[in-house]
PDB file of N, CA, C and O in Angstrom:
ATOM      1  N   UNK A   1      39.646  24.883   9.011  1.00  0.00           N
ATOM      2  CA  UNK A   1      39.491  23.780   8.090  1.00  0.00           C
ATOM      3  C   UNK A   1      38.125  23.869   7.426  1.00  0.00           C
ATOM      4  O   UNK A   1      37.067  23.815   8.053  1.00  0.00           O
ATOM      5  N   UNK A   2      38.223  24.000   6.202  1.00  0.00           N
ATOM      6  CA  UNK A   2      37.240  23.985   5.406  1.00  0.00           C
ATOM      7  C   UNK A   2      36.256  22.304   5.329  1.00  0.00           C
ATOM      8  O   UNK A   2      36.662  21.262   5.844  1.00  0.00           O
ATOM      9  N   UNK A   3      35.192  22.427   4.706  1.00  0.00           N
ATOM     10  CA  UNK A   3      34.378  21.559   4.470  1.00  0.00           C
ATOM     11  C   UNK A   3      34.859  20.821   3.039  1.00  0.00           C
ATOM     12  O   UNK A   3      34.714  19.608   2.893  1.00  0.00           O
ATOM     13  N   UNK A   4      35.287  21.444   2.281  1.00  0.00           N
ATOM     14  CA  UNK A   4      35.075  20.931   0.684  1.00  0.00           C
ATOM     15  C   UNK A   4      36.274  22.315   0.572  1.00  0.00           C
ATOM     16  O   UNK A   4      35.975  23.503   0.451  1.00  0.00           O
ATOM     17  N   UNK A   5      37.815  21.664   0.663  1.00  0.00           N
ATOM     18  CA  UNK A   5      38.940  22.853   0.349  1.00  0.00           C
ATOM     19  C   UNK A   5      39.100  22.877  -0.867  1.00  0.00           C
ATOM     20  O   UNK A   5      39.808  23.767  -1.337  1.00  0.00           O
ATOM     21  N   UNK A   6      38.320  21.640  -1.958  1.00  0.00           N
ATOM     22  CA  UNK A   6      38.337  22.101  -3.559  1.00  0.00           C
ATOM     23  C   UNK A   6      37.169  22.107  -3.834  1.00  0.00           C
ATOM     24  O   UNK A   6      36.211  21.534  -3.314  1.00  0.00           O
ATOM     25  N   UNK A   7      37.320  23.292  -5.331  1.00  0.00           N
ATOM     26  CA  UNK A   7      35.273  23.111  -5.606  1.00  0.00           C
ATOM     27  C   UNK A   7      35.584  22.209  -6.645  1.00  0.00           C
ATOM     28  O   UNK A   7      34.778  22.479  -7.536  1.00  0.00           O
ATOM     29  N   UNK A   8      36.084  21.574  -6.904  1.00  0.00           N
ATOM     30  CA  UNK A   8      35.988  20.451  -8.031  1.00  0.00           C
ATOM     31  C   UNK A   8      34.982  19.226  -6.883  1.00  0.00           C
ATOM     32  O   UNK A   8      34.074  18.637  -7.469  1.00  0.00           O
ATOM     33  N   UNK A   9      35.106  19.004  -5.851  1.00  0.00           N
ATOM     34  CA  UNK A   9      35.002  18.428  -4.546  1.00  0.00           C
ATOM     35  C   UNK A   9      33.204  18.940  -4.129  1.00  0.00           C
ATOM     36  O   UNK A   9      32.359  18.117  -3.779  1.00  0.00           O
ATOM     37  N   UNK A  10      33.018  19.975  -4.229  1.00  0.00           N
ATOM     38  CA  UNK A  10      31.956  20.630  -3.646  1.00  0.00           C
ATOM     39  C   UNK A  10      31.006  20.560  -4.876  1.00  0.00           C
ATOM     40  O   UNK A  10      29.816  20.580  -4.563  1.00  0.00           O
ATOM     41  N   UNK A  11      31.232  20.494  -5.998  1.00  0.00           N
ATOM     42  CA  UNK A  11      30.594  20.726  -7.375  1.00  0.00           C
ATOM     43  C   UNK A  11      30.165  18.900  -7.242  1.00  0.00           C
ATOM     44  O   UNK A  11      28.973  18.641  -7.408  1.00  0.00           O
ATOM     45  N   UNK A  12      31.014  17.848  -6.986  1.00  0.00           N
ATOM     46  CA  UNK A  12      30.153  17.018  -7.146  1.00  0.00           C
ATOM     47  C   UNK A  12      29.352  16.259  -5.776  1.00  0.00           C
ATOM     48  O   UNK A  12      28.635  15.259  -5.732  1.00  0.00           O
ATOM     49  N   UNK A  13      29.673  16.917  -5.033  1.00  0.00           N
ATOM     50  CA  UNK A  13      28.740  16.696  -3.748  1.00  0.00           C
ATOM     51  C   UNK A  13      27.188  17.559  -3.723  1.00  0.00           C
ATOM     52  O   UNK A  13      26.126  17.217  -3.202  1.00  0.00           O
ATOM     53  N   UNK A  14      27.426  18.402  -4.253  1.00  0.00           N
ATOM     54  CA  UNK A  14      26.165  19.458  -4.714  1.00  0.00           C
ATOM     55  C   UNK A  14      25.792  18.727  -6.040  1.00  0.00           C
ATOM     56  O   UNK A  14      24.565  18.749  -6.137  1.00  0.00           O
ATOM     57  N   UNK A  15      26.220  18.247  -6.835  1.00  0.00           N
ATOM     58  CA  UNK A  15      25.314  17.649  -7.924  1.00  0.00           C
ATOM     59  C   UNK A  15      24.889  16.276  -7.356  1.00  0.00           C
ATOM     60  O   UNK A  15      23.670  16.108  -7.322  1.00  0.00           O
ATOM     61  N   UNK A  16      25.473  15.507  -7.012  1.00  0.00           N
ATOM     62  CA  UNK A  16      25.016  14.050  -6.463  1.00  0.00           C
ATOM     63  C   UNK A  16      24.438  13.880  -5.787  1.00  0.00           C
ATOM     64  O   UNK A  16      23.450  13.160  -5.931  1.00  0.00           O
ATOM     65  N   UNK A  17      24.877  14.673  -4.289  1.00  0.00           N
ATOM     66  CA  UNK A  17      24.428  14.341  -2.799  1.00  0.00           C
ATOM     67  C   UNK A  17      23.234  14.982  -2.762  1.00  0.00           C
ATOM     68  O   UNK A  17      22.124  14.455  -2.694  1.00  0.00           O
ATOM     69  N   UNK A  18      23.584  16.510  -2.823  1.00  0.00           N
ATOM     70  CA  UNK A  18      21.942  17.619  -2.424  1.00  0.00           C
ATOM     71  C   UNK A  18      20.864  16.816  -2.393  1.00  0.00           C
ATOM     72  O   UNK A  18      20.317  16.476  -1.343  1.00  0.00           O
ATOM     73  N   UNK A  19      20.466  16.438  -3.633  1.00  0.00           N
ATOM     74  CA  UNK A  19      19.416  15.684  -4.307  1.00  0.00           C
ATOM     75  C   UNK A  19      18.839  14.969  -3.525  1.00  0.00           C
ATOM     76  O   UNK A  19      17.619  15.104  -3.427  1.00  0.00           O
ATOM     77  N   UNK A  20      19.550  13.945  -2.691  1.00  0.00           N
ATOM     78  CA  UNK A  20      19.405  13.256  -1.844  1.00  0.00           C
ATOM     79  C   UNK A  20      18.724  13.632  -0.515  1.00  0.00           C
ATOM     80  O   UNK A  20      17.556  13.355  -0.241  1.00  0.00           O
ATOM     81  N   UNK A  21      19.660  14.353   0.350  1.00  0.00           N
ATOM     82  CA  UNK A  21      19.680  15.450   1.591  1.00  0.00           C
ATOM     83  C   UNK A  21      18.123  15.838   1.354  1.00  0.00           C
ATOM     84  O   UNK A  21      17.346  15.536   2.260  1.00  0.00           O
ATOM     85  N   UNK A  22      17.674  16.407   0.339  1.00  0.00           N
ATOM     86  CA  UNK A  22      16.576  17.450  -0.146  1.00  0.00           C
ATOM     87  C   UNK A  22      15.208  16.334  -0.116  1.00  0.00           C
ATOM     88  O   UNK A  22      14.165  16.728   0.407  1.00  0.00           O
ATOM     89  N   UNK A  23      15.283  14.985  -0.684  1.00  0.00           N
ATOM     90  CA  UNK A  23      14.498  14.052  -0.777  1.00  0.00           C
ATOM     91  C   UNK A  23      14.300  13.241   0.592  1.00  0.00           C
ATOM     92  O   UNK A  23      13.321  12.671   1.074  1.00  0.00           O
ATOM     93  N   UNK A  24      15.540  13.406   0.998  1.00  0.00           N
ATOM     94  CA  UNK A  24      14.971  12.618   2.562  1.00  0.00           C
ATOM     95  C   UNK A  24      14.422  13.706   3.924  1.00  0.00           C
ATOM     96  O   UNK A  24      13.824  13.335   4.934  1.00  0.00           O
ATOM     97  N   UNK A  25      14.912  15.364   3.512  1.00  0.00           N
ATOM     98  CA  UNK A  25      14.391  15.940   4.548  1.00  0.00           C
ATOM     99  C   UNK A  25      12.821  15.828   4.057  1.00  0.00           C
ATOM    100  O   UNK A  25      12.040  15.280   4.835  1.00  0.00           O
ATOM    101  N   UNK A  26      12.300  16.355   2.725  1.00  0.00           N
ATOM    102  CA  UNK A  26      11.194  16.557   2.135  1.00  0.00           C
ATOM    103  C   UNK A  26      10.194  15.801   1.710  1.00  0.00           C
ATOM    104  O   UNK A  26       9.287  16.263   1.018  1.00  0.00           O
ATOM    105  N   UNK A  27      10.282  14.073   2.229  1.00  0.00           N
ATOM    106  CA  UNK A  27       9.388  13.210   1.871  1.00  0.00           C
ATOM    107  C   UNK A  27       8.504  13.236   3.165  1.00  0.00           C
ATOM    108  O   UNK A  27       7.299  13.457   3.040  1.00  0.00           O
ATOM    109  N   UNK A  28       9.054  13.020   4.408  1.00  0.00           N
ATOM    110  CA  UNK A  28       7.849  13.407   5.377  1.00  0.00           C
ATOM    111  C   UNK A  28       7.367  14.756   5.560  1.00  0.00           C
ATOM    112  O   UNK A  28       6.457  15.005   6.351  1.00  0.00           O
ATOM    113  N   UNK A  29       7.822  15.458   5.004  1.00  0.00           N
ATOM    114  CA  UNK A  29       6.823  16.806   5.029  1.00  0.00           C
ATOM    115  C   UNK A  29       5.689  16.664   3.246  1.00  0.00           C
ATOM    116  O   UNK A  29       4.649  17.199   2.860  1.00  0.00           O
ATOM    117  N   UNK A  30       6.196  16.136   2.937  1.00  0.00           N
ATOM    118  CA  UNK A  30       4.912  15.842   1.462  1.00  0.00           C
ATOM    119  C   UNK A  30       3.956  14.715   1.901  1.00  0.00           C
ATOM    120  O   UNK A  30       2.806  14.706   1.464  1.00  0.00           O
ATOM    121  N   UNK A  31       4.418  13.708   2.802  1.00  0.00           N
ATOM    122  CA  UNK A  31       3.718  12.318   3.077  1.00  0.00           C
ATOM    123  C   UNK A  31       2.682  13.130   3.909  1.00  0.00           C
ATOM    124  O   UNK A  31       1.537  12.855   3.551  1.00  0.00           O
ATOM    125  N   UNK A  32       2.752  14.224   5.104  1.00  0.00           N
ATOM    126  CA  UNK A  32       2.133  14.407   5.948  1.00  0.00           C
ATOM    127  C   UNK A  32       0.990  15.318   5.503  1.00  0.00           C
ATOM    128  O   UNK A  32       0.006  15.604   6.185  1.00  0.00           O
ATOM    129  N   UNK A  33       1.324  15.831   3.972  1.00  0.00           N
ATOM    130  CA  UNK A  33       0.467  16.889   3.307  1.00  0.00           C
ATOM    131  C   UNK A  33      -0.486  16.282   2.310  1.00  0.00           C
ATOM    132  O   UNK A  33      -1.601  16.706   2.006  1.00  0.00           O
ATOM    133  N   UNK A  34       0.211  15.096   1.799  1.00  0.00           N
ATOM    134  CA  UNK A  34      -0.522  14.066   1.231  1.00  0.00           C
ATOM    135  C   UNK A  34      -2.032  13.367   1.875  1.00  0.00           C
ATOM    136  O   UNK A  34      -3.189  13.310   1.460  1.00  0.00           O
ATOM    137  N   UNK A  35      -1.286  12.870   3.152  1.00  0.00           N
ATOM    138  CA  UNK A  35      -2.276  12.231   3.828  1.00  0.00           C
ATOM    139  C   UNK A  35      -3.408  12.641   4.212  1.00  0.00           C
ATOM    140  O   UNK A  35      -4.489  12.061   4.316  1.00  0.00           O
ATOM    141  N   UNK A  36      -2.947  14.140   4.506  1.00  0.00           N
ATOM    142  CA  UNK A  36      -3.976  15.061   4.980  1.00  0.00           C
ATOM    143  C   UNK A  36      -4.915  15.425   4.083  1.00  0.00           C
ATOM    144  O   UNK A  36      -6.086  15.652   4.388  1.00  0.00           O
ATOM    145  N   UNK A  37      -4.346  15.511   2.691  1.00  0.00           N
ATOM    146  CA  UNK A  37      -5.391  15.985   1.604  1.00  0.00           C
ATOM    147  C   UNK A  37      -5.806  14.669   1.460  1.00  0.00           C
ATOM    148  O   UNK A  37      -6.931  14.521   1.937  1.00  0.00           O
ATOM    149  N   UNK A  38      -5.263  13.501   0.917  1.00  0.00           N
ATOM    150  CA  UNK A  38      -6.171  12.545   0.169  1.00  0.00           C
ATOM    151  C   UNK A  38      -6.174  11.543   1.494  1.00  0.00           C
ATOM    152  O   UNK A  38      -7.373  11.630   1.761  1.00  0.00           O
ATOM    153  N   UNK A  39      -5.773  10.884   2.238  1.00  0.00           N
ATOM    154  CA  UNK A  39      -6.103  10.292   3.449  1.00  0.00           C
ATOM    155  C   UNK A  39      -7.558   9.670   3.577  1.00  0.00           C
ATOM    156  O   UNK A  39      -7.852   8.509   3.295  1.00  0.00           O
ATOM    157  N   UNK A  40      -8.482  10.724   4.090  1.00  0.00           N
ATOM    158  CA  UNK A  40      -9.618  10.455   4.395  1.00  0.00           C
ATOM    159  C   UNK A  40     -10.493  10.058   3.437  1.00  0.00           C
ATOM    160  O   UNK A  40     -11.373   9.249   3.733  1.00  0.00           O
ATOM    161  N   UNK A  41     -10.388  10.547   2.198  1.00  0.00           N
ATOM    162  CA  UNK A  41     -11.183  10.081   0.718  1.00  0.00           C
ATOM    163  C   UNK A  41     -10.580   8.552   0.563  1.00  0.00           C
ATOM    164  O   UNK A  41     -11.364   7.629   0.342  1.00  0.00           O
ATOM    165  N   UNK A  42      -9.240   8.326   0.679  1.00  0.00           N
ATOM    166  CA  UNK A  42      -8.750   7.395  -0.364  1.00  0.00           C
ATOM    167  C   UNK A  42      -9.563   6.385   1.133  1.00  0.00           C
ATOM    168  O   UNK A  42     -10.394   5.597   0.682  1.00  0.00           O
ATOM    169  N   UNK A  43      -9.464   6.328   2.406  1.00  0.00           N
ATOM    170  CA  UNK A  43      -9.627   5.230   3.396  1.00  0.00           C
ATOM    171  C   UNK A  43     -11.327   5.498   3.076  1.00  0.00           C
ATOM    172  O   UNK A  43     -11.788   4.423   3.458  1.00  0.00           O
ATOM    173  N   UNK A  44     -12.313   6.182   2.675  1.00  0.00           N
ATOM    174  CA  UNK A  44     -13.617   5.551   2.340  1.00  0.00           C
ATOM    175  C   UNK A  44     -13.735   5.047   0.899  1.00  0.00           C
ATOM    176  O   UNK A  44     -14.755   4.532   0.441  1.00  0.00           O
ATOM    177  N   UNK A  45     -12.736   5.221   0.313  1.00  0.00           N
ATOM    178  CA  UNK A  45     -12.717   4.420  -1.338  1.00  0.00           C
ATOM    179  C   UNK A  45     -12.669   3.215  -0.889  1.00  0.00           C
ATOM    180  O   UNK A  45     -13.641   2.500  -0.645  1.00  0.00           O
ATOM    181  N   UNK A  46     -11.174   2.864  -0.724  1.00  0.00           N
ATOM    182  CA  UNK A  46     -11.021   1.329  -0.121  1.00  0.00           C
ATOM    183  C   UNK A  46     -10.996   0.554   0.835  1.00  0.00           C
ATOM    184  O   UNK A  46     -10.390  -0.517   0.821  1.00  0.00           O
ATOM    185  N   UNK A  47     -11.953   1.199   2.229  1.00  0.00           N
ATOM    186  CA  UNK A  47     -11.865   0.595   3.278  1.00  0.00           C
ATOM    187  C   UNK A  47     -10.901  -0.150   4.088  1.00  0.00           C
ATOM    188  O   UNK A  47     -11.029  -0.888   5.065  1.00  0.00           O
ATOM    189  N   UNK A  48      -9.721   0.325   3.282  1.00  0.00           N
ATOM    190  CA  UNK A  48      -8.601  -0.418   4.196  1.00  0.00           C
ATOM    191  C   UNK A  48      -7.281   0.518   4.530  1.00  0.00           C
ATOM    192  O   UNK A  48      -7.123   1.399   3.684  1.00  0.00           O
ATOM    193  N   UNK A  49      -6.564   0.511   5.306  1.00  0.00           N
ATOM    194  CA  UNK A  49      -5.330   1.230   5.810  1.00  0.00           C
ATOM    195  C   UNK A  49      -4.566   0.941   5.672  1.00  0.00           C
ATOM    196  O   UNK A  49      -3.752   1.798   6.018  1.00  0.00           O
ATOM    197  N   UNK A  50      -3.858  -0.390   5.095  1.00  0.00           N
ATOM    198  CA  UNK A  50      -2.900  -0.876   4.421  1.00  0.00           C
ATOM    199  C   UNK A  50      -2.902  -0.403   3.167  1.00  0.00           C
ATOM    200  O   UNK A  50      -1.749  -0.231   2.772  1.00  0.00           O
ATOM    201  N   UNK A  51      -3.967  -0.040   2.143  1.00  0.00           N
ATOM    202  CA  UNK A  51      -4.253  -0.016   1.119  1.00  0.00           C
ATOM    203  C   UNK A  51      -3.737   1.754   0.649  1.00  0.00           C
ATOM    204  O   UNK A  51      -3.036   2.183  -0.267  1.00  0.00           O
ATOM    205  N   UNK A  52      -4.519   2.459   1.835  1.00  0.00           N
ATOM    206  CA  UNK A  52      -4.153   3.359   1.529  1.00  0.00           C
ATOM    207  C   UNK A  52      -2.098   4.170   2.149  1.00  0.00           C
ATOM    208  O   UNK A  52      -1.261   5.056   1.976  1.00  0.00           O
ATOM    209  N   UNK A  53      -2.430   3.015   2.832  1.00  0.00           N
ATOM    210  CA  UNK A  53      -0.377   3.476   3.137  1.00  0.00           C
ATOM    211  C   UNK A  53      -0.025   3.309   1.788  1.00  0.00           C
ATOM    212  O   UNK A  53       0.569   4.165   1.133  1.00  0.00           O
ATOM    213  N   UNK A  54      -0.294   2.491   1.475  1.00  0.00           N
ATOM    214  CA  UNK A  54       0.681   1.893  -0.018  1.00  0.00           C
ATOM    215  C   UNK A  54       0.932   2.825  -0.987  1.00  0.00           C
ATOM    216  O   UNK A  54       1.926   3.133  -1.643  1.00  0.00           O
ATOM    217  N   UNK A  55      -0.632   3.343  -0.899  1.00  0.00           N
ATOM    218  CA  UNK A  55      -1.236   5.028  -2.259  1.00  0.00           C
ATOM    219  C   UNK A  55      -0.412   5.656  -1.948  1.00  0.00           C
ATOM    220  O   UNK A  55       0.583   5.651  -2.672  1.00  0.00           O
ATOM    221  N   UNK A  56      -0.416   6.628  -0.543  1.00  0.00           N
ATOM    222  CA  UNK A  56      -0.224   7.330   0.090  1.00  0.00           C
ATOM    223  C   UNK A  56       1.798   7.073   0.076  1.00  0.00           C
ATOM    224  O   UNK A  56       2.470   8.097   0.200  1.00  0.00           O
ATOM    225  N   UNK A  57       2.396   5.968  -0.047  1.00  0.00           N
ATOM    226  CA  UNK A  57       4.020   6.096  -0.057  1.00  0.00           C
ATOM    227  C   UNK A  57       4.377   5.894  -1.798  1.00  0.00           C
ATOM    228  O   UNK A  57       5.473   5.985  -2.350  1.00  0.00           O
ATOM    229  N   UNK A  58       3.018   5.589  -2.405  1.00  0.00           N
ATOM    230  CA  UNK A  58       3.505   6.184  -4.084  1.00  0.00           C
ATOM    231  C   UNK A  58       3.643   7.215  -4.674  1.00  0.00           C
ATOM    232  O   UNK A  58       4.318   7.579  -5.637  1.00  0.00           O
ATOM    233  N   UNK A  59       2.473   7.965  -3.574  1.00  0.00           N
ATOM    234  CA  UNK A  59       2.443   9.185  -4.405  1.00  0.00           C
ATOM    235  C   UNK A  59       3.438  10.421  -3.560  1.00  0.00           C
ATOM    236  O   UNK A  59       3.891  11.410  -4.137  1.00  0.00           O
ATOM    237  N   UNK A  60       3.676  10.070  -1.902  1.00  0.00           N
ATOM    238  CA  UNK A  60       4.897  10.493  -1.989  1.00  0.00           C
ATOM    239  C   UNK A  60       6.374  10.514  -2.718  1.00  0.00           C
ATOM    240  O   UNK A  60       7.077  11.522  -2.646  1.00  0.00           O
ATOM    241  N   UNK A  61       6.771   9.402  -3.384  1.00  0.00           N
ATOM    242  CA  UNK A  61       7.510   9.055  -3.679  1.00  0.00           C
ATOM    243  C   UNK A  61       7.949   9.786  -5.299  1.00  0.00           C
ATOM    244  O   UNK A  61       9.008  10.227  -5.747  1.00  0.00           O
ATOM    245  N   UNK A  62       6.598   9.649  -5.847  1.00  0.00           N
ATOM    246  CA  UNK A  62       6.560  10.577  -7.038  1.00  0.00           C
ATOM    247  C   UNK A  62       5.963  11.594  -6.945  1.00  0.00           C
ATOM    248  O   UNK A  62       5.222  11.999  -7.840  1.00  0.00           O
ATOM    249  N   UNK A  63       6.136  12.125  -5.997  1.00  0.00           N
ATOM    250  CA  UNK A  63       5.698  13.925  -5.732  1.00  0.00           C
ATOM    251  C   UNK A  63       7.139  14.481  -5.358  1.00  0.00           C
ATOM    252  O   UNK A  63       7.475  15.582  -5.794  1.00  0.00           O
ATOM    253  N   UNK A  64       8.242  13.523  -4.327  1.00  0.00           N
ATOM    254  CA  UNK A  64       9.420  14.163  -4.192  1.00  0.00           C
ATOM    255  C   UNK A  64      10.477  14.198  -5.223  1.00  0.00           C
ATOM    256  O   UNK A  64      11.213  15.123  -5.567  1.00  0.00           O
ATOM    257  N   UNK A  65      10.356  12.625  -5.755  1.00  0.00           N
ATOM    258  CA  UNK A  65      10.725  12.401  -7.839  1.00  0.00           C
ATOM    259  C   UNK A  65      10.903  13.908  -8.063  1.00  0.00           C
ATOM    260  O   UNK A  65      11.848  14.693  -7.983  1.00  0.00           O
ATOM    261  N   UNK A  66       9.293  14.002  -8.452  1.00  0.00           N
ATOM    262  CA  UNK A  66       8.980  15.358  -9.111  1.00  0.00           C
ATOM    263  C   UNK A  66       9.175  16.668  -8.994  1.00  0.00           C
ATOM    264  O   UNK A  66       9.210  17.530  -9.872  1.00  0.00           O
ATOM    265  N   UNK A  67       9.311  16.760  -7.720  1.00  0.00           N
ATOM    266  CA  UNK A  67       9.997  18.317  -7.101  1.00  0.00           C
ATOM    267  C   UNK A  67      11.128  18.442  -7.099  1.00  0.00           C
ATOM    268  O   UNK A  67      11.666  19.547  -7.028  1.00  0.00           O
ATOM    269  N   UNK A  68      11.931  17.034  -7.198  1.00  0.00           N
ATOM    270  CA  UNK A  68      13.698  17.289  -6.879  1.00  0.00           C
ATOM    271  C   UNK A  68      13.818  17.537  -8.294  1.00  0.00           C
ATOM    272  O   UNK A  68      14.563  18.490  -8.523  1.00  0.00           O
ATOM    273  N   UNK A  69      13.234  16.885  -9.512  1.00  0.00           N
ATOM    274  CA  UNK A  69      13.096  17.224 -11.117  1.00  0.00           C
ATOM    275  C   UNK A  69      13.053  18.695 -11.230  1.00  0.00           C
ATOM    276  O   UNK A  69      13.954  19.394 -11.694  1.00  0.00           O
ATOM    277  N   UNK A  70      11.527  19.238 -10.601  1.00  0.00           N
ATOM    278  CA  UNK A  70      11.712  20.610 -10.764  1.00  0.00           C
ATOM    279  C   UNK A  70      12.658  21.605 -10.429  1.00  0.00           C
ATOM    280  O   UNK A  70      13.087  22.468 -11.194  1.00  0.00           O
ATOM    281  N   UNK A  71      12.977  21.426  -9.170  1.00  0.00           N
ATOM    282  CA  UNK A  71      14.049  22.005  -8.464  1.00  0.00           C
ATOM    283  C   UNK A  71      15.248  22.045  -9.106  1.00  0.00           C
ATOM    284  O   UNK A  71      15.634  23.210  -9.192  1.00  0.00           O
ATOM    285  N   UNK A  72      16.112  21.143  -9.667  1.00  0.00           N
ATOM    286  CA  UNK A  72      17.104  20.709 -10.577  1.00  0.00           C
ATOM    287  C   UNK A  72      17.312  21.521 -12.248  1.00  0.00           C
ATOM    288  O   UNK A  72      18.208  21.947 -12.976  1.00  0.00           O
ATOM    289  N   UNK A  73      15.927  21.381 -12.214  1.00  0.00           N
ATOM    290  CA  UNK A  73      15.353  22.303 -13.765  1.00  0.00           C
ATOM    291  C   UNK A  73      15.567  23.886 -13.317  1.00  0.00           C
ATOM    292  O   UNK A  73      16.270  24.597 -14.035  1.00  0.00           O
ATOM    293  N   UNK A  74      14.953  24.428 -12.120  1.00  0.00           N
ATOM    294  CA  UNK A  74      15.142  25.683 -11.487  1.00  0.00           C
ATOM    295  C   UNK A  74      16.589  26.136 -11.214  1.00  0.00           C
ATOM    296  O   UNK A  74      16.929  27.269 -10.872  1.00  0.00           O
ATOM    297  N   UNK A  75      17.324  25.151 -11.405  1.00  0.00           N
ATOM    298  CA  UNK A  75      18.950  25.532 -10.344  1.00  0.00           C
ATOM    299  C   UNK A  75      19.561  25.411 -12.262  1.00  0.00           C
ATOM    300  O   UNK A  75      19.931  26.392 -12.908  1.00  0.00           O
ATOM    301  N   UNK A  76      19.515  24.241 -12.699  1.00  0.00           N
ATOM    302  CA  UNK A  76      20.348  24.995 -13.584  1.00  0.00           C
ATOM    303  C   UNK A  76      19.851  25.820 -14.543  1.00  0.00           C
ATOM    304  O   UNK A  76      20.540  26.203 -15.489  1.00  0.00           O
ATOM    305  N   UNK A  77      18.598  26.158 -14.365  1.00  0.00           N
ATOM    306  CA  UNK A  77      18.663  27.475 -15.208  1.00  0.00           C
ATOM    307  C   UNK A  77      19.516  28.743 -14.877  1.00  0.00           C
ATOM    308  O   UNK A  77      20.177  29.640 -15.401  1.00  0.00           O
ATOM    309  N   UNK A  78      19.008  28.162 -13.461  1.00  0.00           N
ATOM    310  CA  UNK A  78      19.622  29.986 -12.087  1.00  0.00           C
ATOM    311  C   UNK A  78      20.862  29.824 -12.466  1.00  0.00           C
ATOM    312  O   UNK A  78      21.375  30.620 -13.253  1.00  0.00           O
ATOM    313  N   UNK A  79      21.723  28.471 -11.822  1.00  0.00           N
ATOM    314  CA  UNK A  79      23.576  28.271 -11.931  1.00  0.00           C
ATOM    315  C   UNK A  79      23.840  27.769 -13.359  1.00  0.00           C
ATOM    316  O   UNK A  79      24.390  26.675 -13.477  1.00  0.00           O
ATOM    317  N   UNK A  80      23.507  28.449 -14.430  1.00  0.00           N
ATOM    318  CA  UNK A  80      23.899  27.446 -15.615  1.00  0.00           C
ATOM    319  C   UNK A  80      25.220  27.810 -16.182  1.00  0.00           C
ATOM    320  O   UNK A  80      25.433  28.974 -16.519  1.00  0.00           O
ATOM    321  N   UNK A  81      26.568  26.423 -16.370  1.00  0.00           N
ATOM    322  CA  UNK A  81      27.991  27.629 -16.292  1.00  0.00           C
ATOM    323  C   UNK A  81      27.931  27.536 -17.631  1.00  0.00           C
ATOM    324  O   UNK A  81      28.716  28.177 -18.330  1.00  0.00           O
TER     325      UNK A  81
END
């Protein structure tokens, strides 16, 4: 038994879903790369740790935006039918 026995089926689970899958494995691995680079600067800017969670889950948020954009731009160039 197959996963997806039509690709009409698989074509829109790979356009819809991936996207998804890709953004939720890849936001704590950007949050943890984030923090690490700007973390310590942004908590002596504003002296607070609430302040900087907040930075710190925006700019995850539009860093994974932005990579699933790129990524998307990369695939259909590669798969373009």
């Amino acid at each position: 038994m197959r996963l997806f026995p039509e690709r009409e089926k698989m074509k829109v689970f790979m356009s819809r879903w991936l996207p998804v899958l890709l953004a939720v494995a890849w936001a704590p691995l950007v949050w943890m790369i984030l923090a690490a680079l700007l973390g310590s600067w942004l908590q002596s800017i504003s002296c607070s740790w609430q302040v900087v969670m907040i930075v710190l889950a925006l700019a995850t948020l539009g860093s994974t935006f932005g990579l699933l954009r790129l990524f998307g731009l990369f695939s259909r160039n590669i798969f373009d039918e």
